[in-house]
Rosetta silent file (secondary structure, phi, psi, omega in degrees, C-alpha in Angstrom):
SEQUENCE: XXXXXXXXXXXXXXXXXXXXXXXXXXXXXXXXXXXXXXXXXXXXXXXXXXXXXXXXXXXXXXXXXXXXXXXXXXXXXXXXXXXXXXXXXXXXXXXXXXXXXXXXXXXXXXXXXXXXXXXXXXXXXXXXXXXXXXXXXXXXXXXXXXXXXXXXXXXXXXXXXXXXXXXXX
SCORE:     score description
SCORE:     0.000 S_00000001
   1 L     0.000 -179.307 -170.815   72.170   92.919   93.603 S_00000001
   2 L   -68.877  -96.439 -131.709   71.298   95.131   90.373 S_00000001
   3 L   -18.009  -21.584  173.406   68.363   96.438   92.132 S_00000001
   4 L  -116.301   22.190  168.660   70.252   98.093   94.470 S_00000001
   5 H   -71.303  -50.612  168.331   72.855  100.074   92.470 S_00000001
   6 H   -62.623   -9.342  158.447   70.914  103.302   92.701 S_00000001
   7 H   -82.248  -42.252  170.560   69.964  103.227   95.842 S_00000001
   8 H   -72.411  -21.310  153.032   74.295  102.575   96.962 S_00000001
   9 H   -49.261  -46.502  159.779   75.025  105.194   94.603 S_00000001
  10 H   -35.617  -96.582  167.184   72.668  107.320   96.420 S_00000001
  11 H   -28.799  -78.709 -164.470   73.972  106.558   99.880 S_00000001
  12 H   -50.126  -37.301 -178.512   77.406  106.887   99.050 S_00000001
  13 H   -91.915   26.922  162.688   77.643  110.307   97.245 S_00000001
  14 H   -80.450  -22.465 -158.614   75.379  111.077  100.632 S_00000001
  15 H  -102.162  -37.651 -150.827   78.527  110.569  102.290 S_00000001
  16 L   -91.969  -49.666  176.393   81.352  112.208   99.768 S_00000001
  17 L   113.308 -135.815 -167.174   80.062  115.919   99.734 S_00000001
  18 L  -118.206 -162.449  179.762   81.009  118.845   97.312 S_00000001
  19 L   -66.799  141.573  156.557   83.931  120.079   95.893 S_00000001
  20 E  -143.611  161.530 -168.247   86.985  120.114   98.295 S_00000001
  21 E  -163.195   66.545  179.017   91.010  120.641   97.799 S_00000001
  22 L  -102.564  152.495 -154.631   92.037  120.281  101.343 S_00000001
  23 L   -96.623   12.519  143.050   95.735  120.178  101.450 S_00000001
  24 L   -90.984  -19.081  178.984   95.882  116.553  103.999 S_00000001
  25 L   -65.546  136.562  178.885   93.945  114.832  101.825 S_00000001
  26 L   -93.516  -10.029 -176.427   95.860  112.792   99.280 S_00000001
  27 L   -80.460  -13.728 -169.349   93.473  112.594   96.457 S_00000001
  28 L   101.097 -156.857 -169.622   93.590  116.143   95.970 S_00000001
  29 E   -80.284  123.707  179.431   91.426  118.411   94.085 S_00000001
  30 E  -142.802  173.889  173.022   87.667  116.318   94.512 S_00000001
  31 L  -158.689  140.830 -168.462   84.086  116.653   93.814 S_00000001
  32 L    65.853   -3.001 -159.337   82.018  114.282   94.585 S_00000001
  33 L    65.788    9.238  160.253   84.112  112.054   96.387 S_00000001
  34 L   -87.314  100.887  160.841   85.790  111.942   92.387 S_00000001
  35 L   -13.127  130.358  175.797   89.472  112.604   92.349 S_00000001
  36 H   -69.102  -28.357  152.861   90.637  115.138   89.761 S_00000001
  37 H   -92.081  -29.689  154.183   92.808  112.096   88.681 S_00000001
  38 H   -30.311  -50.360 -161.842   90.472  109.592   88.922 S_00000001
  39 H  -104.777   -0.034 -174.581   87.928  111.325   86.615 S_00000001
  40 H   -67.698  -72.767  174.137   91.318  112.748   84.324 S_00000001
  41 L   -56.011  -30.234  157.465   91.919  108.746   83.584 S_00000001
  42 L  -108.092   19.029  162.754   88.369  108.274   82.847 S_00000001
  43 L   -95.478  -55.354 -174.996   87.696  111.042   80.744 S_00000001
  44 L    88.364   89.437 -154.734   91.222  110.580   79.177 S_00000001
  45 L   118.626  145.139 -170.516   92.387  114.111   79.256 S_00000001
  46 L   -74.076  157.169 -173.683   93.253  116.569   81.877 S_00000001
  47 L  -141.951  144.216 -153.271   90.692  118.582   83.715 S_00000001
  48 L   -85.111  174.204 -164.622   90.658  122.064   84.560 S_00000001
  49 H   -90.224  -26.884  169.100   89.413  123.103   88.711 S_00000001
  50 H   -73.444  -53.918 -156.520   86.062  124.643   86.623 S_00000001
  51 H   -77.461  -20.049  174.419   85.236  120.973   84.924 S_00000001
  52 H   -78.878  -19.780 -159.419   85.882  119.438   88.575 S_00000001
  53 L  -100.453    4.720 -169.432   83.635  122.157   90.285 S_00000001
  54 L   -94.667  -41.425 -176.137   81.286  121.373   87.622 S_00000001
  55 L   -65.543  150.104 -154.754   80.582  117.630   88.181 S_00000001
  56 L  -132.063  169.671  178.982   77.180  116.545   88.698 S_00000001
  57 L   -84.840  -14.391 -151.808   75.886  113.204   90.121 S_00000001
  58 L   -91.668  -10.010 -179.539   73.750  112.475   87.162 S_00000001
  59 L  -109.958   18.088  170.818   77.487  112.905   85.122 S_00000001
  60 L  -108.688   -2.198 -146.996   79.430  110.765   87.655 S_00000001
  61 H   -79.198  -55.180  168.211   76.695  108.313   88.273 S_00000001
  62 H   -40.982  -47.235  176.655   78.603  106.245   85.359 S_00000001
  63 H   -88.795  -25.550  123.739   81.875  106.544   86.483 S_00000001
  64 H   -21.768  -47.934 -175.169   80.870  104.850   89.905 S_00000001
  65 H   -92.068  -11.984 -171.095   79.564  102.227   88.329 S_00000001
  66 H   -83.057  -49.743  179.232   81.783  101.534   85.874 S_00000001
  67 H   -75.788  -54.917  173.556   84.903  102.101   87.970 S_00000001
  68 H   -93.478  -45.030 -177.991   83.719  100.686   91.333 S_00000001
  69 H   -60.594  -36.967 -154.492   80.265   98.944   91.447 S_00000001
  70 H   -70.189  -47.223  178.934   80.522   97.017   87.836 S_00000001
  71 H   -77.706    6.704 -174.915   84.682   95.833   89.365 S_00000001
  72 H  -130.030   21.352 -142.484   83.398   95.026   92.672 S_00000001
  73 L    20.262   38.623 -173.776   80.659   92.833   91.340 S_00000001
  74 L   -53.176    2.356  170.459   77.685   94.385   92.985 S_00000001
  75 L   -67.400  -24.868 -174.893   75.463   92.802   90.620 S_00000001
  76 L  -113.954    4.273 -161.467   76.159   89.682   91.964 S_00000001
  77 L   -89.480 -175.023 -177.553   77.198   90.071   95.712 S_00000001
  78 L  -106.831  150.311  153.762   74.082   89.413   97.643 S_00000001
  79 L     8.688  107.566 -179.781   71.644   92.250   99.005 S_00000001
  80 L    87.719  -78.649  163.483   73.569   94.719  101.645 S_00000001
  81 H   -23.825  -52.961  179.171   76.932   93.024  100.493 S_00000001
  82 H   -30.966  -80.545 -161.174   76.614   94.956   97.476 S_00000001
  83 H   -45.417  -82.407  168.052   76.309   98.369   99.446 S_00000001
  84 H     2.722  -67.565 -166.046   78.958   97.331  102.106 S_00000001
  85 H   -86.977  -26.246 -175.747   81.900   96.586   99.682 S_00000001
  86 H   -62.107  -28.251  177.903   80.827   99.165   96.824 S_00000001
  87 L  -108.650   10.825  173.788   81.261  102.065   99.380 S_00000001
  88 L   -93.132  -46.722 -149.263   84.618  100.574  100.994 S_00000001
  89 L   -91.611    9.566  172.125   86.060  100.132   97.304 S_00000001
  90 L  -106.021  -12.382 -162.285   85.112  103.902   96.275 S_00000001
  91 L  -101.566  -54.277 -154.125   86.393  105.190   99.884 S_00000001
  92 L  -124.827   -2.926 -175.854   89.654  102.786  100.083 S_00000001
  93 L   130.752  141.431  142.898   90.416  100.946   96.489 S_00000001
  94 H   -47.624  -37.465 -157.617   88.590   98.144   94.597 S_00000001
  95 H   -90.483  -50.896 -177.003   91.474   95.767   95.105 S_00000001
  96 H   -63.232  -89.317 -150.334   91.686   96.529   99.362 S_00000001
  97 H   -52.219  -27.542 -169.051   87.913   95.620   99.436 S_00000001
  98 H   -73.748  -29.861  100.910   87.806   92.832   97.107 S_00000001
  99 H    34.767  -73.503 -163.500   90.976   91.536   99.531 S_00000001
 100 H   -69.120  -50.817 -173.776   89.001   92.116  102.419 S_00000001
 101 H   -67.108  -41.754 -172.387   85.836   89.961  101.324 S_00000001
 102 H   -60.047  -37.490 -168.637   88.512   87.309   99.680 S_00000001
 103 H   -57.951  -74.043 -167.626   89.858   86.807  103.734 S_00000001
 104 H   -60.420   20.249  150.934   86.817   86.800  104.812 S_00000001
 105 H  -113.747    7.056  147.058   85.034   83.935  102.647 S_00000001
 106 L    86.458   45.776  165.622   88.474   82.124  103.143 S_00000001
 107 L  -113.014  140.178 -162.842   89.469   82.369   99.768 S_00000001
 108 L   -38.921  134.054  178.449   93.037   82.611   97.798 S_00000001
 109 L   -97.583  103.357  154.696   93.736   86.804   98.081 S_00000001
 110 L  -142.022   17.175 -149.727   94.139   88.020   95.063 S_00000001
 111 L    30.247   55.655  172.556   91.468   91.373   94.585 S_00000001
 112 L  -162.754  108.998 -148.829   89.634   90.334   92.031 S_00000001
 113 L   -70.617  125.626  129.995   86.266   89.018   92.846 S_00000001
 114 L   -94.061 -176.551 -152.257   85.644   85.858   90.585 S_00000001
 115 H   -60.484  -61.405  164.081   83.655   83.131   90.114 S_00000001
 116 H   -40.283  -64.651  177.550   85.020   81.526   93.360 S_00000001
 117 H   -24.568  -57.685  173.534   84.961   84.400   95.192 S_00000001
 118 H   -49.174  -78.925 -166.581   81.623   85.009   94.191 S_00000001
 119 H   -49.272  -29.873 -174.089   80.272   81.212   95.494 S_00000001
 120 H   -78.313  -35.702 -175.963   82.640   81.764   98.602 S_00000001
 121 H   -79.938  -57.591 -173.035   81.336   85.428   99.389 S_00000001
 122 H   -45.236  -71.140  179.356   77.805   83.676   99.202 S_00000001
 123 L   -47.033  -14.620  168.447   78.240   81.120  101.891 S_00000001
 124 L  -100.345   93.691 -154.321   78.886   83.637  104.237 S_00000001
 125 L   -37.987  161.524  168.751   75.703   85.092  105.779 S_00000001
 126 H   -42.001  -80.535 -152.943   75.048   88.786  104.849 S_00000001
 127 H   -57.392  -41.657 -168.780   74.772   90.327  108.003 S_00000001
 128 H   -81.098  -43.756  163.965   78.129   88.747  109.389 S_00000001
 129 H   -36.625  -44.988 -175.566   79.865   89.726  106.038 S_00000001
 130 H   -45.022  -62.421 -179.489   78.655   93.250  106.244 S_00000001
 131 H   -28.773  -71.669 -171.900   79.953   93.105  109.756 S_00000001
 132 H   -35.249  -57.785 -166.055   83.329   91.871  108.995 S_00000001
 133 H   -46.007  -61.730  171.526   83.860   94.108  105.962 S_00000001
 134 H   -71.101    7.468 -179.674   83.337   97.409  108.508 S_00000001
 135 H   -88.811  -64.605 -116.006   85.187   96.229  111.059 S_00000001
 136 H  -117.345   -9.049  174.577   88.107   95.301  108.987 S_00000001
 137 H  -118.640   -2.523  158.085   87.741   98.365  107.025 S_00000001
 138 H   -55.362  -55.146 -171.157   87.648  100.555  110.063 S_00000001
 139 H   -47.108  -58.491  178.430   91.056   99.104  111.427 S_00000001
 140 H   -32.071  -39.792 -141.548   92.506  100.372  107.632 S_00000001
 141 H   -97.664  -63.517  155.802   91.345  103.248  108.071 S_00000001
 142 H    -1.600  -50.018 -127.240   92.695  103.766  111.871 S_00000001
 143 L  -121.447  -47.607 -154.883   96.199  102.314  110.357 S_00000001
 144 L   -77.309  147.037  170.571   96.198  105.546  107.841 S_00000001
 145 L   -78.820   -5.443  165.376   98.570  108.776  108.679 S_00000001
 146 L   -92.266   -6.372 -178.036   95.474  110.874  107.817 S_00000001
 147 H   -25.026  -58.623 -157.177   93.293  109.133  110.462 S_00000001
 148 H   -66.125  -33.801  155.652   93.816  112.004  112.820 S_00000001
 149 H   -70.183  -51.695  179.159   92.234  114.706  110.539 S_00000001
 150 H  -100.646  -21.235  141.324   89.413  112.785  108.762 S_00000001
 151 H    34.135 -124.079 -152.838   88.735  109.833  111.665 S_00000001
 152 H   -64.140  -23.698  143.052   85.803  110.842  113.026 S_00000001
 153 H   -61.972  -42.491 -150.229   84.166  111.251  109.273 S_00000001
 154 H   -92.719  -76.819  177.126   85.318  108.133  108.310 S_00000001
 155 H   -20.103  -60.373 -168.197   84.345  106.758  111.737 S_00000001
 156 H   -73.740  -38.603  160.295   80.492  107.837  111.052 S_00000001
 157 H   -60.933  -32.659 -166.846   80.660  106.574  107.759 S_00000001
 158 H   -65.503  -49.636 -163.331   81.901  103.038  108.306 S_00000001
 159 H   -56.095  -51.412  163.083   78.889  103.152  110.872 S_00000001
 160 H   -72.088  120.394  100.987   75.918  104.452  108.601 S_00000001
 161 H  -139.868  -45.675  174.004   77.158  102.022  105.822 S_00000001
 162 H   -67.421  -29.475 -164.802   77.052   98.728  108.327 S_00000001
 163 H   -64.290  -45.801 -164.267   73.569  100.404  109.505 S_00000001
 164 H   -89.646  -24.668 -160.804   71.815  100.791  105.655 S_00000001
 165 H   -74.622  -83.265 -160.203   73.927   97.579  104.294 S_00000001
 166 H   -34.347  -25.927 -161.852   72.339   95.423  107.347 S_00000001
 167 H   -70.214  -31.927 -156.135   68.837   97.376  106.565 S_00000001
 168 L   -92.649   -4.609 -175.155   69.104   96.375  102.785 S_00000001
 169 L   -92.067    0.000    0.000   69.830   92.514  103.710 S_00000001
């Protein structure tokens, strides 16, 4: 719910780290867990490896919410939900979590939480949603050809995310 966007920002860029440019990674050049194209397309203009090594949370804190929390509706999912899909859809895509939540409240897949979604995503207690959502976003993650280098990060994450989503429900 809004109440808890600053606390899943928090948590999340707990998780994404500093600058890195590790050469398995597909995103690239990052900071923050923000992609040098990611934050290119929402600046609108190219950015140099000093304006990426540069970013700050308090000048990213926007471009989370605008690009993932505000699109994944955390305002509206309920308490823990929120957290849950808001740190799947900045780690794997907006559209793969909104997907994953559409299965699971056994609604028409199309990644883009609406009004339906929304009432259907309700009806499904928190705690077993959370649940699903990391299970189901573990398996993705398993299923990637980078598993075998970043895994066991990923792995740790998925786990602290079901731990503070359940805490926050």
């Amino acid at each position: 719910m809004k109440a808890n966007w600053p606390e899943a920002f928090a948590l999340t860029l707990s998780h994404e780290g500093g600058f890195v440019n590790h050469p398995k990674d597909p995103g690239g050049m990052t900071n923050l867990g923000v992609t040098k194209r990611a934050w290119e397309n929402y600046i609108g203009h190219p950015a140099s490896e000093t304006e990426m090594r540069a970013l700050t949370p308090e000048r990213v804190q926007l471009f989370y919410k605008k690009m993932y929390w505000d699109k994944i509706r955390g305002d509206d999912l309920p308490d823990g939900v929120d957290y849950a899909a808001y740190d799947f859809a900045v780690n794997s895509g907006v559209s793969k979590a909104a997907k994953v939540m559409q299965e699971i409240a056994g609604v028409p897949v199309d990644g883009i939480i609406g009004p339906k979604s929304l009432a259907a995503i309700r009806m499904v207690p928190a705690t077993e949603m959370i649940d699903a959502l990391c299970m189901e976003r573990l398996e993705f993650l398993k299923r990637l050809p980078t598993w075998a280098t970043f895994g066991r990060g990923w792995s740790a994450r998925v786990a602290s995310v079901e731990k503070q989503a359940t805490a926050m429900t």
